[in-house]
N, C-alpha and C positions, 0 to 999 in steps of 0.2 A: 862410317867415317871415323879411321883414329880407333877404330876396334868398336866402336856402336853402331848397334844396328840401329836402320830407320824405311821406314814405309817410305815408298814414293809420294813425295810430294811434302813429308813433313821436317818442320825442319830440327836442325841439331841444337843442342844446349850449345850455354855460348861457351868460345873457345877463348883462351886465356893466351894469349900472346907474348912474347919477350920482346924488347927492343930489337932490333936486327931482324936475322931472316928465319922464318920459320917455316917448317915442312908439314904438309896435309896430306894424309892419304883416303885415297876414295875407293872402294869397293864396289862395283858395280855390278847385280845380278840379275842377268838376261830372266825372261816371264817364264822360259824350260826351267829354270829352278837351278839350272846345271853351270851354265857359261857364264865365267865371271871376266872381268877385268881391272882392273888395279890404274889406279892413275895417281901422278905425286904431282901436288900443289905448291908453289913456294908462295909463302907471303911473305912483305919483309913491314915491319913495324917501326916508323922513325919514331925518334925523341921529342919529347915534349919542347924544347929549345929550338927544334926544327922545326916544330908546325906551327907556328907563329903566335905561340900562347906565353912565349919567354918564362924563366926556370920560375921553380914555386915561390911566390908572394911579389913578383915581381911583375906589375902588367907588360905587358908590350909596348914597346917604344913608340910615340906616336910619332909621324910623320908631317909637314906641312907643306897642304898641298901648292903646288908651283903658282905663282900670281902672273895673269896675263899681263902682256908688256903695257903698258901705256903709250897712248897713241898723244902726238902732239898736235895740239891744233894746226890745222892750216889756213893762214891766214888771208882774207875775202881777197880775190883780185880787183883791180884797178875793171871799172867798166869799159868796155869795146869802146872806140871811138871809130864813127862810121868814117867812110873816104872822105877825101878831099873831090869834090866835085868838079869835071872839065868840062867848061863852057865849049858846046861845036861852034867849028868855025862860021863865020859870020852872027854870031848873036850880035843883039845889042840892046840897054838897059832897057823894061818897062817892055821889051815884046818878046815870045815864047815862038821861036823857030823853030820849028822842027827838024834833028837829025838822026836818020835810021843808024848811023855810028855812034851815037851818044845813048839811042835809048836801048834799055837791056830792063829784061823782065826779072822782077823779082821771086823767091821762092814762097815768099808770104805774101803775096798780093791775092790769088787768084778767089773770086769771088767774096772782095771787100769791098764797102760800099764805096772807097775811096780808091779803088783798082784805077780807073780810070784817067783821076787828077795825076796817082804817081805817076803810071806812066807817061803822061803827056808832061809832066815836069821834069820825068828824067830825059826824057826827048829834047828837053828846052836845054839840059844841060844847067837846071836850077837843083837837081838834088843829087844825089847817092846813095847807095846803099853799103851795109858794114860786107867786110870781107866774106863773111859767107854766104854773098848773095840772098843777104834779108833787107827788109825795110823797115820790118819792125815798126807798122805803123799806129799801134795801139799805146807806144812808149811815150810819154811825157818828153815833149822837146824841148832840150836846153838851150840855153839862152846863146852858148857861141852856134851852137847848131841853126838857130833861128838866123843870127846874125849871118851866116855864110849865106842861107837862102837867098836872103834878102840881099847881098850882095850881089849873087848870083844872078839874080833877076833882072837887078838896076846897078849895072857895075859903071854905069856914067853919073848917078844920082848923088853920088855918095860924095865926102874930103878924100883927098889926096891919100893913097897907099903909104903906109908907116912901117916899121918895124916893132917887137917886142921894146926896144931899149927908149923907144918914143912913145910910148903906151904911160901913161899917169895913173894908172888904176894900182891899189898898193898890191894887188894878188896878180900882177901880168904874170908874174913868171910861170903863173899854172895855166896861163889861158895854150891849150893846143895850138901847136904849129902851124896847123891846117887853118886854122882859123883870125892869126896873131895878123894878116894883111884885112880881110874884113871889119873886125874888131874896131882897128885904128882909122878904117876907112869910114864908119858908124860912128867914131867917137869926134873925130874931126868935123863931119858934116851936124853935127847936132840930133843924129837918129838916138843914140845911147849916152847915157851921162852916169851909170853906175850908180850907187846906192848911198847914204849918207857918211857908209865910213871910209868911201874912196875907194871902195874894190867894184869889179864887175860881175865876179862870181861865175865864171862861163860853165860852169856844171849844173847852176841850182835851176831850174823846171821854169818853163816862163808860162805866166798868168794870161788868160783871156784879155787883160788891159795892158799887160806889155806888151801884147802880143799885136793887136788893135793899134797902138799907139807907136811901135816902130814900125807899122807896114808902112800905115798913114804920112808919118815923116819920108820915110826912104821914096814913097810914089810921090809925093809931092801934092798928099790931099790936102786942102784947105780944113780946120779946123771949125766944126760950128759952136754957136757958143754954148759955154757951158751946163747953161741953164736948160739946154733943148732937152738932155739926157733924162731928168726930172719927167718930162711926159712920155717919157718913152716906156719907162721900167719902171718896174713897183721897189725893185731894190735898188736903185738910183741913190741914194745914201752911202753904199757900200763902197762908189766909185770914186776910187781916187781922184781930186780934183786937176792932176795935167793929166787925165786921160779921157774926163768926161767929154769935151769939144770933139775928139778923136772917133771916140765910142759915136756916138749921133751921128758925126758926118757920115759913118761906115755903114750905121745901119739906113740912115735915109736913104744913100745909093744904092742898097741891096747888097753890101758887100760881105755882112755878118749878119750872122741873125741871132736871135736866145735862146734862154733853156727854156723850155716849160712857158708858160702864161705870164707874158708880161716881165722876164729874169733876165737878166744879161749875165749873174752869177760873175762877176770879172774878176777875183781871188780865184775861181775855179784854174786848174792846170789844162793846159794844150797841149793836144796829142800829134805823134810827129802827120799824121793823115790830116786832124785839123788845119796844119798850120799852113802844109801845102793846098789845100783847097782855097783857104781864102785866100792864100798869093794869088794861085792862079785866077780865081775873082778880081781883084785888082789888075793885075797886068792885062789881062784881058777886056778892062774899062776903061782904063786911065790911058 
């Protein structure tokens, strides 16, 4: 190679390059000893400036690397608000008619213990389900949620139909639309009175004793007195004093029952399957 000789397989001293292009020649001799062949090599040798080592004493330019975009939060949506419920025709307060046009199955029912209550109260035309045909019965039912049931159920039991503008609660403006004729229909008959600061709050989760306590009113249960509650539950303490009469009457008819041994728990929350099961308890007694 380059006028040296070399055995097969060994290799050459090193070769001294220029910048640019430089020429190799190879000599190739067949094992006859005799047949040669000749071959020319170009190599070409870039600059130091070119191979990314930048000129002497100078490092290489650093670079920095690209920053992914930042992402902006997206802010929580407003929770679904199930339908407005249509009573079939011929209901009427305190009894549960059945209409094969009112009742529709839902996609969360199927094998809940409470499959049964929903749908004979969507039958009755006392509930609804959210637009993607769920029911969502394991959810915590809000308080205008509860108040439509209960309308729905006893729409002769209640005060007179109001609008939003006749509402005294200082939060109407947020009470749901679907719910704004209930509401006022609950507030006028004395079912709901709202909370110390004058609001009604139709979003916040309603308790086993609100729960208890506006069926009570809306069916027209008689109150027993308040001292019954005392023998009933070991947490009898716990119970707000306008719900205990309520609480007793409901459980001495069988219309509620407790938690565990002896607990009525009534700070605990009601789920939306709770709440329909003990309506239908009620409408179904009274």
């Amino acid at each position: 190679m380059n006028g040296a000789e070399l055995e097969s397989g060994q290799a050459s001293e090193p070769i001294a390059l220029q910048v640019g292009d430089n020429a190799v020649e190879l000599t190739v001799t067949a094992p006859d000893g005799l047949t040669q062949q000749t071959y020319s090599v170009a190599v070409h040798r870039a600059s130091k400036s070119r191979s990314g080592r930048g000129t002497a004493g100078t490092p290489p330019a650093e670079t920095t690397p690209a920053q992914p975009p930042i992402e902006e939060p997206v802010p929580p949506q407003q929770p679904e608000e199930p339908q407005a419920p249509e009573p079939p025709a011929g209901s009427s307060g305190g009894r549960c008619t059945q209409s094969a046009a009112a009742s529709k199955p839902f996609g969360d029912m199927a094998g809940h213990w409470a499959e049964l209550e929903v749908t004979r109260a969507s039958g009755c035309g006392i509930v609804s389900g959210f637009e993607d045909g769920t029911f969502r019965p394991d959810e915590p039912v809000t308080r205008a949620q509860f108040v439509v049931m209960l309308h729905q159920a006893y729409p002769q039991a209640e005060g007179s139909q109001g609008t939003a503008a006749e509402l005294k609660f200082a939060d109407a403006a947020s009470i749901p639309a679907w719910a704004v004729s209930a509401v006022s229909s609950a507030a006028a008959g004395g079912v709901v009175d709202g909370y110390e600061d004058g609001t009604f709050r139709p979003n916040a989760p309603v308790t086993r004793a609100e729960m208890i306590t506006m069926a009570a009113k809306t069916a027209g249960l008689p109150p027993a007195s308040p001292d019954a509650v005392n023998a009933l539950f070991s947490d009898a303490p716990a119970v707000p004093a306008w719900a205990g009469g309520y609480i007793a009457a409901a459980y001495q008819r069988g219309l509620v029952q407790g938690r565990g041994e002896r607990l009525f728990a009534p700070m605990d929350l009601t789920t939306r399957a709770e709440a329909v099961a003990m309506l239908l308890r009620i409408v179904q007694t009274k």
